[in-house]
N, CA, C and O of each residue as an XYZ file, in Angstrom:
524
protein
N     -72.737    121.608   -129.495
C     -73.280    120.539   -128.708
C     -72.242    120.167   -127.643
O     -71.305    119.467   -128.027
N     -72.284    120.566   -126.268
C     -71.379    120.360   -125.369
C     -72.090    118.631   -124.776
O     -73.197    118.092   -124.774
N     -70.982    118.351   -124.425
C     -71.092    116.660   -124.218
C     -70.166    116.558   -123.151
O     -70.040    115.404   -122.742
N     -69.489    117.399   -122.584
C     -68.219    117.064   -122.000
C     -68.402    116.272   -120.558
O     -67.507    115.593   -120.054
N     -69.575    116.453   -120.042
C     -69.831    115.424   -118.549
C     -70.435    114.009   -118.920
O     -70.420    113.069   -118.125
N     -70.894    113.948   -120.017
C     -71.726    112.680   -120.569
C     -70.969    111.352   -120.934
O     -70.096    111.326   -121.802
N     -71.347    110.294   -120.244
C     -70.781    109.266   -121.248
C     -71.546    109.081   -122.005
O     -72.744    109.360   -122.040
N     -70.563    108.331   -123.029
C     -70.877    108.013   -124.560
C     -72.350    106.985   -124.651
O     -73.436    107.009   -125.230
N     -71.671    106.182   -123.774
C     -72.698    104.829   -123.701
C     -72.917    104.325   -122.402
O     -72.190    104.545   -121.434
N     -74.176    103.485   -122.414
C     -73.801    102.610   -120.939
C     -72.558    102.161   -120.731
O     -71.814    102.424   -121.676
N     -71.915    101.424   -119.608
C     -70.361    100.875   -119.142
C     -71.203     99.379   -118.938
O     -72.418     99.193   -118.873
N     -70.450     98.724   -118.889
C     -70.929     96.674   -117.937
C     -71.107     96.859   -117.077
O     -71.845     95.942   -116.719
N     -70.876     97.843   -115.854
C     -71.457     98.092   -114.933
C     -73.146     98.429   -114.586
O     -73.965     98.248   -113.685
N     -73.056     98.996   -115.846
C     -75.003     99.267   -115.844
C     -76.087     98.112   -116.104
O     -77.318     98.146   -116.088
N     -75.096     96.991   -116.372
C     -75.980     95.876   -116.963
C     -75.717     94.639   -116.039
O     -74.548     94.455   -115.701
N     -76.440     93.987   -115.704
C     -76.436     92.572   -115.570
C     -76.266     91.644   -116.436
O     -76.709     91.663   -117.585
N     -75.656     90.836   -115.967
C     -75.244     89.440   -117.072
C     -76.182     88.520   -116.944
O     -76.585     87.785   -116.042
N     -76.537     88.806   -118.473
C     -77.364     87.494   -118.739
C     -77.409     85.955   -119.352
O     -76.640     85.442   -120.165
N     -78.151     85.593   -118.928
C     -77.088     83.768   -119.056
C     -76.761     83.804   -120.626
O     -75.721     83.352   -121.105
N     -77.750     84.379   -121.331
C     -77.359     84.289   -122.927
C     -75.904     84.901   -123.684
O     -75.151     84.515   -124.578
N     -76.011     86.261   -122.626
C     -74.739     86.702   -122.941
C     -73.320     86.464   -122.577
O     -72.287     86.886   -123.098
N     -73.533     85.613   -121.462
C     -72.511     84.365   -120.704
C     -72.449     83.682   -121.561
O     -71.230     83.623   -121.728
N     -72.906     83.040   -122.326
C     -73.058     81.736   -123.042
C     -71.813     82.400   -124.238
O     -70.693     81.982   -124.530
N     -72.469     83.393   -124.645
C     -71.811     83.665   -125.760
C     -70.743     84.609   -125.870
O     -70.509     85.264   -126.886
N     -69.867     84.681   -124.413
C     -68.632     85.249   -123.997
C     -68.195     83.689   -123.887
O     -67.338     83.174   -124.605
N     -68.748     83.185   -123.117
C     -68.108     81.724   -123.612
C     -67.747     80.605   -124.352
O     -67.164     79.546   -124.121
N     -68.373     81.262   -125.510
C     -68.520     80.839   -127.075
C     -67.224     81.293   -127.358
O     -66.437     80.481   -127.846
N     -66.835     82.515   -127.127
C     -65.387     83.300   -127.843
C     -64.159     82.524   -126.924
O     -63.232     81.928   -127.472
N     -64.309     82.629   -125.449
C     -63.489     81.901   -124.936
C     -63.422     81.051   -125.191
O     -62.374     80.746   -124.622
N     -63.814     79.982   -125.820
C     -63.746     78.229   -126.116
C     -63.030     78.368   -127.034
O     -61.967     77.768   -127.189
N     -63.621     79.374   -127.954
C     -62.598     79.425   -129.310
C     -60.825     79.633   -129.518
O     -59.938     79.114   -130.195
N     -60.949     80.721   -128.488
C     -59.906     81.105   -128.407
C     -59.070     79.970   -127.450
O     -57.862     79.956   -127.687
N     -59.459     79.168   -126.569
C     -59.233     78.221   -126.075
C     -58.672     76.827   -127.186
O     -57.626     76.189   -127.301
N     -59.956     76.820   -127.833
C     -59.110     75.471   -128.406
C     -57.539     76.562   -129.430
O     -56.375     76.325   -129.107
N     -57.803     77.463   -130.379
C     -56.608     77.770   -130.834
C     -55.695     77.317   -129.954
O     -55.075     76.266   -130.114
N     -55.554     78.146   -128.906
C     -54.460     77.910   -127.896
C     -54.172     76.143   -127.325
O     -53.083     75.595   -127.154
N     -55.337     75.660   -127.162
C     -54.740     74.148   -126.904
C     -54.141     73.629   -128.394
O     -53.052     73.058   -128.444
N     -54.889     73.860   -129.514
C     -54.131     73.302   -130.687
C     -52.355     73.193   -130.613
O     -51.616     72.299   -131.026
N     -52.138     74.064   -130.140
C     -50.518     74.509   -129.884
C     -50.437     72.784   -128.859
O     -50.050     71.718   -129.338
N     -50.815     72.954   -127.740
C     -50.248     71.223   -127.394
C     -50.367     70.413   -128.322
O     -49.410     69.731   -128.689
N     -51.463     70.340   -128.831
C     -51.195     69.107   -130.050
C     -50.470     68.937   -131.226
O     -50.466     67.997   -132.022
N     -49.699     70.261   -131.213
C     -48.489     70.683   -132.184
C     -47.564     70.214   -131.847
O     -46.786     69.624   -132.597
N     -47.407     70.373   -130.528
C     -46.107     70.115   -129.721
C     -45.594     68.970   -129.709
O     -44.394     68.703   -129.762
N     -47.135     67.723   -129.588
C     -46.831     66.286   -129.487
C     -46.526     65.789   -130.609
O     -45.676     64.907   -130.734
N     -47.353     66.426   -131.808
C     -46.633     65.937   -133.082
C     -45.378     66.000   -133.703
O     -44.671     65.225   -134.349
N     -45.281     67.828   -133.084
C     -43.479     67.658   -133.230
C     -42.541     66.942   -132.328
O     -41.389     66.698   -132.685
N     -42.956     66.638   -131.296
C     -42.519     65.971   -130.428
C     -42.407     64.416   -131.001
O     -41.387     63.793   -130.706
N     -43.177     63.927   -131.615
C     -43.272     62.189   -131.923
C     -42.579     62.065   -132.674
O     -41.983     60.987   -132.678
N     -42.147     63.377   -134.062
C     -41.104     62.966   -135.233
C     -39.735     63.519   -134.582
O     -38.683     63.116   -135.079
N     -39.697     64.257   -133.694
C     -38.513     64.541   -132.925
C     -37.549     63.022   -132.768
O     -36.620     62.693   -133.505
N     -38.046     62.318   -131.687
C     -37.584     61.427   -131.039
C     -38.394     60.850   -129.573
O     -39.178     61.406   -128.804
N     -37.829     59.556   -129.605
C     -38.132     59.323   -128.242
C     -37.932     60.392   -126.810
O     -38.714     60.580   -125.878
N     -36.851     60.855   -127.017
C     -36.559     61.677   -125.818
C     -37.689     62.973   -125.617
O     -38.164     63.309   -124.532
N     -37.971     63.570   -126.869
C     -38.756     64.777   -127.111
C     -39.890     64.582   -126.665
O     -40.499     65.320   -125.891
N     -40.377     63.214   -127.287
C     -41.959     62.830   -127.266
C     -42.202     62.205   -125.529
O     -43.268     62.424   -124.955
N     -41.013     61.392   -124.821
C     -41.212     61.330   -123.504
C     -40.996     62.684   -122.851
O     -40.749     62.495   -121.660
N     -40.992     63.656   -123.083
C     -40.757     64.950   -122.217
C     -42.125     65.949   -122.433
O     -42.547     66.754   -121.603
N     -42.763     65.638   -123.937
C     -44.111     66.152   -123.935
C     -45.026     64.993   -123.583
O     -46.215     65.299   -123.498
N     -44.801     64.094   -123.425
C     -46.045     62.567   -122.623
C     -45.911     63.001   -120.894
O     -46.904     63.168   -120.186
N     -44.419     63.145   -120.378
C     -44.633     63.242   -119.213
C     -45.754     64.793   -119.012
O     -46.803     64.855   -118.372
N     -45.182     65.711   -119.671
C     -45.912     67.231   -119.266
C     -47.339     66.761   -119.561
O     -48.122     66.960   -118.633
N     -47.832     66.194   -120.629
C     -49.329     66.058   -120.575
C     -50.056     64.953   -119.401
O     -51.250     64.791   -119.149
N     -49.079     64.412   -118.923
C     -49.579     63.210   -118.493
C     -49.275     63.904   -116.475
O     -49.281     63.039   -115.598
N     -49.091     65.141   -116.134
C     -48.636     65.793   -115.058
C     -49.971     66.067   -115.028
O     -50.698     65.929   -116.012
N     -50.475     66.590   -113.563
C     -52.226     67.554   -112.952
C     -51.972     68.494   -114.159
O     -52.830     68.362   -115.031
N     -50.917     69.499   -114.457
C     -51.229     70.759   -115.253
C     -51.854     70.179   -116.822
O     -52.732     70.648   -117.547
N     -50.955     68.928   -116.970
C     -51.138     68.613   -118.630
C     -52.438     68.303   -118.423
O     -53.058     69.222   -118.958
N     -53.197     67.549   -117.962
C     -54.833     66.729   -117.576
C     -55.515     67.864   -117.340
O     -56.636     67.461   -117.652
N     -55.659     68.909   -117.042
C     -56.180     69.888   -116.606
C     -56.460     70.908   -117.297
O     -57.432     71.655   -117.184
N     -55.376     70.959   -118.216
C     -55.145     71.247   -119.411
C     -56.061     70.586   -120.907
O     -56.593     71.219   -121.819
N     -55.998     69.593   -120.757
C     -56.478     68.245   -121.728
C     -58.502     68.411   -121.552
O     -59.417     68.567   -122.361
N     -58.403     68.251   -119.896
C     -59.892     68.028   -119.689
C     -60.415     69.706   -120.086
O     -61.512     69.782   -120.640
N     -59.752     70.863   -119.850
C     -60.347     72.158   -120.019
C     -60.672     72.284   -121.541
O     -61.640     72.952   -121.906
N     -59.547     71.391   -122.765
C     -59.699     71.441   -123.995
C     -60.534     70.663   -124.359
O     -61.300     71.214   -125.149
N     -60.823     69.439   -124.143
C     -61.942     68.959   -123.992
C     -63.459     69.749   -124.036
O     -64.351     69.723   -124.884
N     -63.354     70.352   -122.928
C     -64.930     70.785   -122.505
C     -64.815     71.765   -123.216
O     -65.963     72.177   -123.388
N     -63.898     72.594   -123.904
C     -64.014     73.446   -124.962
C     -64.156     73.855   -126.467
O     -64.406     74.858   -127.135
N     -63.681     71.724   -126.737
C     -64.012     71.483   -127.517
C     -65.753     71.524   -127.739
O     -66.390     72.416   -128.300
N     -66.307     70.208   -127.083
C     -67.732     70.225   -126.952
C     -68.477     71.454   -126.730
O     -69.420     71.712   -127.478
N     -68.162     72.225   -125.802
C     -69.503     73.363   -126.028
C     -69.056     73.978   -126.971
O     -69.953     74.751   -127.309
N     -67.822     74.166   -127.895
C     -68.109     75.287   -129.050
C     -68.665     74.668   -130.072
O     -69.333     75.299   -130.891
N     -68.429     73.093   -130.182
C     -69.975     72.403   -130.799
C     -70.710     72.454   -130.763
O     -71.398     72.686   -131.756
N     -71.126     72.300   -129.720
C     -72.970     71.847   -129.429
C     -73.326     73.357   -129.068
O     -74.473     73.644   -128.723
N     -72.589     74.060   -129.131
C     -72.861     75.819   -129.179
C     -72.731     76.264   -130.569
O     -73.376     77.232   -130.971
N     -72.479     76.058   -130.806
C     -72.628     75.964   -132.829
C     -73.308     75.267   -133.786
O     -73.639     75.596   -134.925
N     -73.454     74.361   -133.230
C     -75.046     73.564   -133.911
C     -75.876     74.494   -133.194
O     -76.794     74.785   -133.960
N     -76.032     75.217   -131.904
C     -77.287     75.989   -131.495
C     -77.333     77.073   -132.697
O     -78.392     77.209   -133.311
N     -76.141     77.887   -133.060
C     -76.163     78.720   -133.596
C     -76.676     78.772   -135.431
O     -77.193     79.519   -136.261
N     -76.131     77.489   -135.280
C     -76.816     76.863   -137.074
C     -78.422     76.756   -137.118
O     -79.169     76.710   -138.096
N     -78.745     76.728   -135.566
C     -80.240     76.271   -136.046
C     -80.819     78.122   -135.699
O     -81.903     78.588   -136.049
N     -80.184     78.547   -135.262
C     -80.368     80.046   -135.128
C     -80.395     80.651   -136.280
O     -81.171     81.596   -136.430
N     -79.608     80.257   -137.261
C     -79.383     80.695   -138.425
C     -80.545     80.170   -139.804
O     -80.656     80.418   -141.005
N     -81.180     79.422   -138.895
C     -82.335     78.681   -139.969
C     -83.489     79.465   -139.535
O     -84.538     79.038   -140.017
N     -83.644     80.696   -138.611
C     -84.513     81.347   -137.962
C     -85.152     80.197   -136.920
O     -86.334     79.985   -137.191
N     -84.809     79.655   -136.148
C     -85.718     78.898   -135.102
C     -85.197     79.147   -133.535
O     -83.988     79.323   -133.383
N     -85.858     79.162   -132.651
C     -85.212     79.265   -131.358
C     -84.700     80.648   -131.201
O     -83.514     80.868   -130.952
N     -85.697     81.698   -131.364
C     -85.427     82.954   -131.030
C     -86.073     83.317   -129.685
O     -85.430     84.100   -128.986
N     -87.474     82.781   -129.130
C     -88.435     82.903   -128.577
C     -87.229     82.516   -127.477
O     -86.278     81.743   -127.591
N     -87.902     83.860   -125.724
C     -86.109     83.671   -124.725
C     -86.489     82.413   -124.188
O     -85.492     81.749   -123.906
N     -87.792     81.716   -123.890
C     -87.585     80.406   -123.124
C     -86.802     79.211   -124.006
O     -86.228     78.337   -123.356
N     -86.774     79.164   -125.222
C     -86.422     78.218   -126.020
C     -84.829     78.855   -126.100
O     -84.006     78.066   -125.635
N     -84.275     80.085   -126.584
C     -83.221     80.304   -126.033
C     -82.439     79.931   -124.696
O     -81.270     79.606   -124.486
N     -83.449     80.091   -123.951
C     -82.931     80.009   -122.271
C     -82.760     78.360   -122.119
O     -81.957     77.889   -121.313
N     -83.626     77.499   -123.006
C     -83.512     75.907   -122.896
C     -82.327     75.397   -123.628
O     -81.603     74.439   -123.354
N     -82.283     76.160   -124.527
C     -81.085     75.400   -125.472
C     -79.514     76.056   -125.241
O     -78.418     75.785   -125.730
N     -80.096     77.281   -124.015
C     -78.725     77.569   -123.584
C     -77.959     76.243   -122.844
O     -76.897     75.684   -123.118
N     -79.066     75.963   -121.680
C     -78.572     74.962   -120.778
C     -78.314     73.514   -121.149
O     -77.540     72.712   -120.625
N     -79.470     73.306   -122.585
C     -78.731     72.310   -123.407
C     -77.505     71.725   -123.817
O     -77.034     70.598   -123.671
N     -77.061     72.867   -124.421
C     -75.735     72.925   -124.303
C     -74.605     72.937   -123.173
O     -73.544     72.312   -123.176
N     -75.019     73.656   -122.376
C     -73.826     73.495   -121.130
C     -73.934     71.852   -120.600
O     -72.984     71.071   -120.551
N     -75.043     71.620   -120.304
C     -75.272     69.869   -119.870
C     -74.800     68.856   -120.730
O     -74.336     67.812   -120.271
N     -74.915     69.176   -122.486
C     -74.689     68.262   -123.793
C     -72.691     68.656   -123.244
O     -72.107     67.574   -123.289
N     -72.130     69.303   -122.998
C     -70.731     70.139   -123.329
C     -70.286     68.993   -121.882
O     -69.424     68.183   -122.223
N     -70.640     68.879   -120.748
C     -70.432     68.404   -119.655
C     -70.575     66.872   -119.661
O     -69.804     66.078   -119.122
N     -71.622     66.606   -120.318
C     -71.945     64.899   -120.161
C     -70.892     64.304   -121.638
O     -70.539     63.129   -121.733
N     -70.544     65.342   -122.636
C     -70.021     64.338   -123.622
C     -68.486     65.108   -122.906
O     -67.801     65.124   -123.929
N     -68.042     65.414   -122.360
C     -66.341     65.743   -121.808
C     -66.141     64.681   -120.891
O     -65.086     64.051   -120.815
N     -67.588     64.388   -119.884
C     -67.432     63.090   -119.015
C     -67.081     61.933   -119.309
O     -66.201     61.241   -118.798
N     -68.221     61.573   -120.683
C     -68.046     60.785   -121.544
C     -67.099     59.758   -121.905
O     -66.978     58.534   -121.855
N     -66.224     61.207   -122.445
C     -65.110     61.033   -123.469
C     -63.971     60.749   -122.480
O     -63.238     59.763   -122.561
N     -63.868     61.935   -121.310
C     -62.650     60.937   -120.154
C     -63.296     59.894   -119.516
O     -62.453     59.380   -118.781
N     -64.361     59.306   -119.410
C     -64.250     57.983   -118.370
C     -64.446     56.862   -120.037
O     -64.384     55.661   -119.776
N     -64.572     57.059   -120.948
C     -64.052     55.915   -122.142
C     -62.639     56.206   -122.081
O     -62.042     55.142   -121.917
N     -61.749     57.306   -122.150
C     -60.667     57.104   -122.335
C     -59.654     56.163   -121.522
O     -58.686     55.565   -121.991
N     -60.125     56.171   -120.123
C     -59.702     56.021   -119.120
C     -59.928     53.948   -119.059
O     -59.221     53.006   -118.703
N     -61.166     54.101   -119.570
C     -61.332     52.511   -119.513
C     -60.451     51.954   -121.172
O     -59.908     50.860   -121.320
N     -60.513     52.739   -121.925
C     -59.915     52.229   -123.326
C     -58.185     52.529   -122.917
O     -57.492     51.971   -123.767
N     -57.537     53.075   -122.117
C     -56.173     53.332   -121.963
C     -55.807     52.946   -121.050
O     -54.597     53.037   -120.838
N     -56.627     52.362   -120.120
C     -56.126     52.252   -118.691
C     -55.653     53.353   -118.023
O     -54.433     53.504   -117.957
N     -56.373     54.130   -117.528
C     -55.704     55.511   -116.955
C     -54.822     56.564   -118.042
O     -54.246     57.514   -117.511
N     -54.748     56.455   -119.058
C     -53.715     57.095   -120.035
C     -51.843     56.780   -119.071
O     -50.804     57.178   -119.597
């Protein structure tokens, strides 16, 4: 069986991206996202039993455009791998297979992921005074 000009499989090039499969490349990125933000919130904790000096040197970095930017991206990564995981729980109960109800509860989620990140920084902002 000669095969030698053939590819194996289609490439991503042969396919278009579909919002579902966006969704759920962005499911893995969130994940892998919060791991990686967890590490700041390591930092501050070791930072708070450190000392004053430690814990003002990780307050200033979070409290810089990169740290907020940082904060708000973990944020919104928090929420959609929620409310993208309750989609997936109810997926798992067999419901919401049908693509318009897929295609609704995709955008569900991106809007639920956006309005509770808004949320959560304009309460913070009024409960901290600006942090």
């Amino acid at each position: 069986m000669a095969t030698d000009n053939r590819p194996l499989s289609p490439h991503l090039q042969v396919y278009r991206p579909q919002f579902t499969s966006v969704l759920s490349i962005l499911h893995r990125i969130t994940g892998i996202g919060l791991a990686v933000g967890t590490l700041l919130l390591v930092w501050w904790l070791i930072a708070a039993a450190a000392g004053p000096t430690e814990f003002d040197a990780v307050q200033n970095f979070i409290g810089s455009i990169v740290g907020r930017i940082l904060l708000l991206a973990w944020s919104f990564a928090l929420y959609y791998h929620l409310c993208n995981g309750i989609r997936h729980l109810v997926w798992d109960a067999g419901k919401g297979f049908e693509l318009s109800t897929a295609f609704a509860s995709g955008w569900l989620v991106v809007v639920a992921a956006v309005v509770l990140t808004v949320i959560s920084w304009v309460a913070g902002y009024a409960s901290f005074g600006g942090f």
